[in-house]
VEXZA-965440 format. One record per residue (C-alpha): x, y, z; residue in three letters. Coordinates in steps of 0.1 Angstrom, whole numbers, plus 5000, padded with zeros to 4 digits. Each point is the difference from the previous one (the first is absolute). Example, Ala and Ser with C-alpha at 12.3 -4.5 7.8 and 13.67 -1.06 7.14 Angstrom:
BEGIN
512349555078ALA501450344993SER
//
This chain:
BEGIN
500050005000UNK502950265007UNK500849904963UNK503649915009UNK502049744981UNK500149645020UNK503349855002UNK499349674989UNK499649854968UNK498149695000UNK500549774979UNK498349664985UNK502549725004UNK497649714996UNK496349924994UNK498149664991UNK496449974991UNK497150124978UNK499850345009UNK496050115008UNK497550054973UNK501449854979UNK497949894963UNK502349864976UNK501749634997UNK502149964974UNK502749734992UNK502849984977UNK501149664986UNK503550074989UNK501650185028UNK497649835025UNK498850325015UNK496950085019UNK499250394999UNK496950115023UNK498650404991UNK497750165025UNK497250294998UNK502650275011UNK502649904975UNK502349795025UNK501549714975UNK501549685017UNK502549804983UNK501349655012UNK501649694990UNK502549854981UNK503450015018UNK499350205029UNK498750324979UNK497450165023UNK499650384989UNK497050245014UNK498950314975UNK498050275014UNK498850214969UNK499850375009UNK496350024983UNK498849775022UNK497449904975UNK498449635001UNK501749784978UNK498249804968UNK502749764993UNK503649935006UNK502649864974UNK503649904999UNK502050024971UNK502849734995UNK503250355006UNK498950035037UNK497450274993UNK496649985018UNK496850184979UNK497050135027UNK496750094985UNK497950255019UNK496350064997UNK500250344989UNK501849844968UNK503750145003UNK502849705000UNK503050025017UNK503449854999UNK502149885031UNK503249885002UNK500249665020UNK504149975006UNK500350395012UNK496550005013UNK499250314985UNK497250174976UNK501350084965UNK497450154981UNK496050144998UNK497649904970UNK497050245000UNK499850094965UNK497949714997UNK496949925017UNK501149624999UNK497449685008UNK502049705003UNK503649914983UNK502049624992UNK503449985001UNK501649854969UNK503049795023UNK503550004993UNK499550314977UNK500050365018UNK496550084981UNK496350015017UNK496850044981UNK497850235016UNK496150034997UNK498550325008UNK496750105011UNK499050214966UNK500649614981UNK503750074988UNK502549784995UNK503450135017UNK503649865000UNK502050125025UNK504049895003UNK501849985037UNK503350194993UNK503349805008UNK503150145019UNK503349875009UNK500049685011UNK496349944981UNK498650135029UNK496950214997UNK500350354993UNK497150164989UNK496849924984UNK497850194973UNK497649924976UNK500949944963UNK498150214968UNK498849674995UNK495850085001UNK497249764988UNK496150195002UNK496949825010UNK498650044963UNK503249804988UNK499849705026UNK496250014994UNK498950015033UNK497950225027UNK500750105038UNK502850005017UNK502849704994UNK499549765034UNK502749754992UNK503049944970UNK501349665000UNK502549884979UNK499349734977UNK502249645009UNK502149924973UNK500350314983UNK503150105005UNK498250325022UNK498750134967UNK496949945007UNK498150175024UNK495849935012UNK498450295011UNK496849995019UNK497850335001UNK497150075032UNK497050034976UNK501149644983UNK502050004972UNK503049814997UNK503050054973UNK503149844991UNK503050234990UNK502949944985UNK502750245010UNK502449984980UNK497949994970UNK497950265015UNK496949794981UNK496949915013UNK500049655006UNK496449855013UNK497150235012UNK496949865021UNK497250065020UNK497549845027UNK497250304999UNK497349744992UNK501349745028UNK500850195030UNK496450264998UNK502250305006UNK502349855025UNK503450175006UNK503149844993UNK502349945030UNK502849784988UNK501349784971UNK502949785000UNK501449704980UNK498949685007UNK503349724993UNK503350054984UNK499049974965UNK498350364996UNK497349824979UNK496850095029UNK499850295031UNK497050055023UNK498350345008UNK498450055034UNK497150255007UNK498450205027UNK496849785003UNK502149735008UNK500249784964UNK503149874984UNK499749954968UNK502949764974UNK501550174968UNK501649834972UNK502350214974UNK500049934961UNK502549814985UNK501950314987UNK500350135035UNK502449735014UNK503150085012UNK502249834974UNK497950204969UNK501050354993UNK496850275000UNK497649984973UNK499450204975UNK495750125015UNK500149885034UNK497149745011UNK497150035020UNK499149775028UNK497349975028UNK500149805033UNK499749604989UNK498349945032UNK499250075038UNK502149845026UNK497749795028UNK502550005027UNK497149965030UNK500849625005UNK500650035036UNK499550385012UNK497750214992UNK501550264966UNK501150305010UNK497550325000UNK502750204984UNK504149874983UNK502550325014UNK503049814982UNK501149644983UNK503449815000UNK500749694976UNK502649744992UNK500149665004UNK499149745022UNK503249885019UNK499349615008UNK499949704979UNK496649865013UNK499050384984UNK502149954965UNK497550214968UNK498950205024UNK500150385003UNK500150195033UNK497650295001UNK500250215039UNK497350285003UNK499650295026UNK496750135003UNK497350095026UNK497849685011UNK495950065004UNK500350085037UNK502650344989UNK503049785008UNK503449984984UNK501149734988UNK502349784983UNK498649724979UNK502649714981UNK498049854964UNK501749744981UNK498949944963UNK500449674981UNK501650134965UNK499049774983UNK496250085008UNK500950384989UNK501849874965UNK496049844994UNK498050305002UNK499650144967UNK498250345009UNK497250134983UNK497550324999UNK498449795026UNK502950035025UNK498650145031UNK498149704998UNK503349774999UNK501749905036UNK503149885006UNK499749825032UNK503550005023UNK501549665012UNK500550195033UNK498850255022UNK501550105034UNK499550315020UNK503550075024UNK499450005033UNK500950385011UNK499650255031UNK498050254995UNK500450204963UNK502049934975UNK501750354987UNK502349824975UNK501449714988UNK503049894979UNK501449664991UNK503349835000UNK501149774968UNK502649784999UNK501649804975UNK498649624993UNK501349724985UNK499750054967UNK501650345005UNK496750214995UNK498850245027UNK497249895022UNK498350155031UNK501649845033UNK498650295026UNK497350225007UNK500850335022UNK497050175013UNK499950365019UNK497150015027UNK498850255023UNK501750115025UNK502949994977UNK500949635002UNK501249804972UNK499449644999UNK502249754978UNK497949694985UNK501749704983UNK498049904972UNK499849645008UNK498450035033UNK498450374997UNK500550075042UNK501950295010UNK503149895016UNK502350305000UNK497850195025UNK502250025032UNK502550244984UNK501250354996UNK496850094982UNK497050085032UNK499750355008UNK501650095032UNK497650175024UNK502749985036UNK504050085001UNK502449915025UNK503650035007UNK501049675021UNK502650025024UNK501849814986UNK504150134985UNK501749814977UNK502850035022UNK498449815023UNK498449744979UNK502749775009UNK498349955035UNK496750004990UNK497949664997UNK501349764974UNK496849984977UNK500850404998UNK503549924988UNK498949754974UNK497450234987UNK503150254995UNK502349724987UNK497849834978UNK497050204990UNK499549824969UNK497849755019UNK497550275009UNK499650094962UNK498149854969UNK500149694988UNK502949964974UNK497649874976UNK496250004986UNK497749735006UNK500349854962UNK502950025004UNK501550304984UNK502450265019UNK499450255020UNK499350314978UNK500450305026UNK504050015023UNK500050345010UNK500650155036UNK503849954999UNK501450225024UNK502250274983UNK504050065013UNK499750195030UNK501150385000UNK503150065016UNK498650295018UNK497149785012UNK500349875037UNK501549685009UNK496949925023UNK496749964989UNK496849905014UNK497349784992UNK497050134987UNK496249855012UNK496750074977UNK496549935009UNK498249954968UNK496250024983UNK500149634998UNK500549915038UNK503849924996UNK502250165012UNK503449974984UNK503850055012UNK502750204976UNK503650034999UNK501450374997UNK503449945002UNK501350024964UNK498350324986UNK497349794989UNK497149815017UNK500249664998UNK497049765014UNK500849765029UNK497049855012UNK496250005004UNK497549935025UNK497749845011UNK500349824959UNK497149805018UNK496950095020UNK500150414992UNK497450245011UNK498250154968UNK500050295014UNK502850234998UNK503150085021UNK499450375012UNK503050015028UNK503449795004UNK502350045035UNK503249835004UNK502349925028UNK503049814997UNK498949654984UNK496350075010UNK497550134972UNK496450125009UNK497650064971UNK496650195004UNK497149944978UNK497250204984UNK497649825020UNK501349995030UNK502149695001UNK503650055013UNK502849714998UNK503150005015UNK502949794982UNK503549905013UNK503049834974UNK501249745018UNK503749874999UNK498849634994UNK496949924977UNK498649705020UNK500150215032UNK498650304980UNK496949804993UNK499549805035UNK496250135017UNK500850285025UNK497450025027UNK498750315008UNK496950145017UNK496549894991UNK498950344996UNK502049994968UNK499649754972UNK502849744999UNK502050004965UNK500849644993UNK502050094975UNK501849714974UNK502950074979UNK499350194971UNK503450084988UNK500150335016UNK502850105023UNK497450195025UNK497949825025UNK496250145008UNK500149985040UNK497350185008UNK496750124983UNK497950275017UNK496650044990UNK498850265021UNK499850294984UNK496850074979UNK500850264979UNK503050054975UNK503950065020UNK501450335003UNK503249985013UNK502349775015UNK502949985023UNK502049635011UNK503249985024UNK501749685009UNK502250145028UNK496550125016UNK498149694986UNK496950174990UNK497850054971UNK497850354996UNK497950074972UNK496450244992UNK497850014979UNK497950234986UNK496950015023UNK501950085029UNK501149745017UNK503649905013UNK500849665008UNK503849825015UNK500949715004UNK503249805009UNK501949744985UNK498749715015UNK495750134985UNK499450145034UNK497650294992UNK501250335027UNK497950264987UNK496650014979UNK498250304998UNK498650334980UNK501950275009UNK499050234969UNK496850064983UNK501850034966UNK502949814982UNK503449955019UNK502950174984UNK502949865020UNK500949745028UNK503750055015UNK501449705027UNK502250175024UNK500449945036UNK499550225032UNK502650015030UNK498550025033UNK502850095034UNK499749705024UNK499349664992UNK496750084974UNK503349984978UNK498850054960UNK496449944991UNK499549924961UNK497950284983UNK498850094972UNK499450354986UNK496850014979UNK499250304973UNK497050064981UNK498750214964UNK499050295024UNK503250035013UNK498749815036UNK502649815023UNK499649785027UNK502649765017UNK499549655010UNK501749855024UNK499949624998UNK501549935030UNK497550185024UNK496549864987UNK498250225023UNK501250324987UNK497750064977UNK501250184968UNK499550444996UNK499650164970UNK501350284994UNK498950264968UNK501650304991UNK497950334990UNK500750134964UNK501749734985UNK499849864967UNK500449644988UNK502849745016UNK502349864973UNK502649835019UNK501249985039UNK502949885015UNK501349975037UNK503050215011UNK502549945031UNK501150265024UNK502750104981UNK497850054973UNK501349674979UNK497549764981UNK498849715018UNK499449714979UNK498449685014UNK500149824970UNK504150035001UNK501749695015UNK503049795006UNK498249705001UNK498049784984UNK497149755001UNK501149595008UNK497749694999UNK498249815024UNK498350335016UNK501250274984UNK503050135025UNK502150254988UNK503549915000UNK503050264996UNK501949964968UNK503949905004UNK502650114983UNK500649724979UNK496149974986UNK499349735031UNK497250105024UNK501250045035UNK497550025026UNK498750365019UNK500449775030UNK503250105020UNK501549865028UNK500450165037UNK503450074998UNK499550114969UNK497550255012UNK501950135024UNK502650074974UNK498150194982UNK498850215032UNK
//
């Protein structure tokens, strides 16, 4: 506010996730990349060999679609129809396109060139500008201009796919009011014109793609939900150059793709290839995203028997002619489907053929399904939106006396990752999360970072490196569905609040089968019988006391205690052994803060355990566990506006932190134990003479 410069210069050193909002999938076979674009113009690259690259754009505009061009440039598409260039090596924006006011655009691969559709019907070619090194330097659209009147179409283009086999010549473009042309490029000759007016009753078009390797049919999906099969004349195949008068084709028939789900009420977008199993050899692989008849989106898998397509011969009767699919199967999903993209890989005979399907839900999750089972299976990953963070106190200085399971996670964090291959068999598509070189100006010590999550998980990072690198998750069985809203730490104990109330403390043990022994603890609290799940954190205690969502959160292991609020009010602590000490509403509105601290009295009271309680309206009470009979005062200031954070000071005027400790949680019983020097646990237990040393 006194508009003086700070003196500090934050700055990103690592980040891992789909950042929030986000709209776009997209996947790119050849350098095996995922990019993720949001509605404020964040970008997300990862994969390959540890790339993982954030772009924030400075228009913050919602992005359309995302490509990635084969020289390490990355193409974002915003709503309002300008395109920009980023370079993915330095990280940095290149160039603007706004002269344009651009639809849709295909990438023609290993070439720098990208046709471009435009919202007045044109036809654009557009040419990312090469550096040194080939990287990406620039990027502007070529005199290169095609009209509507020339391609013979109407509306704005919706989609340009290139035509397989065609050496990228060939492009299919597919306009909103119907129309579909085939253009060749280099020629600059019409090629094939059509149109399904008569069959669709005024529907729009929403996507049209090719349908097998052989660029002989495509499909065209519309907004009422109908997917309709297109075969091109004989002088349109790729191996025949254009024809003198291009031909005129109309849809040859309807798809029926309702076999075992209801058809969509409206298609958004359409993938194709082929069907990647034996048992599914002459089949094509059709995926649609569209909203179902309840106003869900979806993701919906068809498989078509070609050899049933090669016998329809068409007609002026062909809304009357279905092609019914061999296979229908809606993918199980949570919540919305925003996007989707799919994942080829290379078969047997060496032809590409669809292996994965990547799906972006609500919430911003994005679910990985093998084609061969259709379940999600890459769901416990980097990929939930984090709602809770947490610095652990843990240093990576001191990891070499921490618990063992800690130490392998560190060691050997490949076991906490992905699976190495696909179900059918096929590698694993997406490696990135690498951890960069450290700086030399970073620290040496690092913590480790705790997340709460959307999902009910909560998740544990490594920091150390300049990058974050996942550890761990937990629970991976058993997980509330609702989501973590606070996360305290202390030591080797982890407590975890929940939107609805639920709060669950975990400990990482230095043994797994002791980890995962039943700890008994008192009846007023449910007993965890918990059974290893492959998680180095043990549940030892689940409260289900509070009714309403947690607020805040405070754990100590020196003290042995567990605080937490919630938003109604009321403050709750209990120790380590599930004793409840306190249980009450101190505050008629949400509690902002609960601080452990302790309270010396002269004599022999000694120290009473306390803690300091805080609420919205700035109102603070203290608790003292140790004297249930005291009951608790509140205390409100006049004039003061909301409470953001607290925090307990000494005498001197030096911050006391409860959840700070020199010890950590053992099994049976959960005493702490002082950490040696040499990473053995020696016991807080002393001697006499030893005592009277220390006097």
């Amino acid at each position: 506010d006194s508009g003086e410069d700070l003196s500090v210069a934050p700055r990103l050193i690592g980040q891992c996730g789909v950042p929030s909002n986000a709209t776009v999938v997209e996947y790119d076979f050849y350098q095996r990349l995922v990019a993720v674009g949001t509605r404020d113009g964040r970008l997300k690259i990862v994969g390959a060999d540890g790339v993982e690259a954030l772009f924030i754009s400075p228009r913050g505009t919602c992005t359309r679609q995302v490509g990635l061009t084969a020289q390490g440039g990355v193409l974002r598409l915003s709503d309002t129809g300008s395109l920009e260039l980023w370079s993915l090596p330095e990280e940095i924006i290149l160039s603007f396109v706004d002269e344009e006011e651009i639809e849709c655009f295909e990438l023609v691969h290993t070439t720098p060139f990208v046709v471009v559709g435009s919202k007045d019907g044109s036809l654009r070619v557009a040419q990312v500008v090469l550096g040194a090194g080939d990287n990406p330097e620039d990027f502007k659209l070529l005199p290169y201009r095609i009209d509507c009147e020339t391609l013979a179409g109407s509306g704005s283009i919706v989609r340009i796919a290139l035509q397989p086999g065609a050496s990228t010549n060939k492009v299919l473009v597919g306009f909103s009011e119907g129309d579909v042309s085939l253009w060749a490029l280099h020629e600059k000759k019409l090629v094939m014109t059509g149109s399904s007016e008569l069959d669709v009753n005024g529907a729009k078009l929403s996507d049209v793609q090719w349908l097998g390797n052989e660029g002989e049919r495509f499909v065209s999906g519309y907004d009422d939900g109908s997917l309709w099969l297109w075969r091109v004349p004989h002088e349109a195949l790729p191996q025949f150059a254009p024809p003198a008068k291009p031909g005129n084709v109309t849809p040859l028939c309807r798809l029926d793709y309702a076999t075992s789900s209801s058809p969509f009420a409206s298609i958004l977008s359409l993938r194709c290839g082929q069907a990647g199993t034996d048992a599914t050899e002459g089949r094509c692989h059709l995926i649609a995203h569209g909203v179902s008849q309840d106003g869900m989106k979806a993701v919906m898998s068809v498989e078509l028997e070609e050899a049933k397509m090669d016998s329809i011969r068409g007609g002026s009767t062909a809304s009357q002619i279905e092609c019914k699919a061999e296979s229908c199967k809606t993918l199980p999903w949570f919540g919305n489907v925003e996007s989707f993209c799919i994942i080829e890989s290379i078969s047997s005979n060496l032809e590409l053929e669809i292996g994965a399907i990547v799906t972006l839900a609500e919430f911003c999750t994005i679910h990985i399904y093998d084609v061969e089972s259709y379940m999600p299976f890459q769901v416990d990953t980097p990929f939930q939106r984090c709602t809770a963070v947490q610095s652990a106190a843990l240093e990576r200085g001191e990891a070499g006396s921490k618990s063992r399971m800690l130490r392998r996670l560190l060691d050997e964090p490949e076991d906490a990752f992905q699976p190495p291959i696909l179900a059918s068999g096929s590698p694993w598509p997406i490696t990135g999360g690498t951890p960069t070189e450290r700086n030399v100006d970073m620290p040496a010590e690092w913590g480790i970072l705790v997340t709460g999550h959307q999902d009910g998980v909560a998740r544990v990072w490594d920091a150390g490196l300049g990058s974050l690198k996942l550890l761990a998750s937990f629970p991976s069985e058993d997980a509330p569905s609702s989501p973590i809203v606070c996360v305290s730490t202390s030591s080797n104990l982890l407590v975890i609040g929940y939107d609805s109330g639920e709060v669950r403390a975990f400990v990482s043990a230095d043994q797994e089968e002791v980890a995962y022994e039943q700890l008994a603890i008192a009846e007023s609290l449910e007993i965890e019988n918990a059974t290893h799940d492959g998680s180095p954190f043990a549940c030892v205690i689940r409260s289900l006391t509070h009714q309403r969502a947690v607020s805040a959160l405070d754990c100590g292991v020196d003290l042995g205690l567990i605080a937490c609020g919630d938003e109604g009010g009321t403050v709750s602590a209990i120790d380590l052994e599930g004793t409840m000490l306190f249980c009450g509403q101190i505050f008629d509105c949400p509690v902002a803060s609960v601080l452990l601290t302790t309270r010396d009295f002269a004599g022999a009271g000694g120290a009473h355990r306390c803690v300091v309680v805080s609420s919205e309206a700035c109102s603070v009470a203290l608790i003292d566990l140790d004297d249930p009979k005291t009951m608790p005062e509140v205390m409100t200031p006049k004039n003061a506006s909301r409470l953001l954070c607290a925090c307990v000071l000494d005498q001197r005027s030096h911050l006391v932190e409860a959840s700070r400790s020199e010890c950590e949680l053992q099994f049976p019983g959960l005493a702490p134990r002082r950490r040696g020097q040499d990473g053995d646990v020696d016991s807080l237990e002393v001697s006499s003479s030893e005592e009277e040393e220390a006097e």
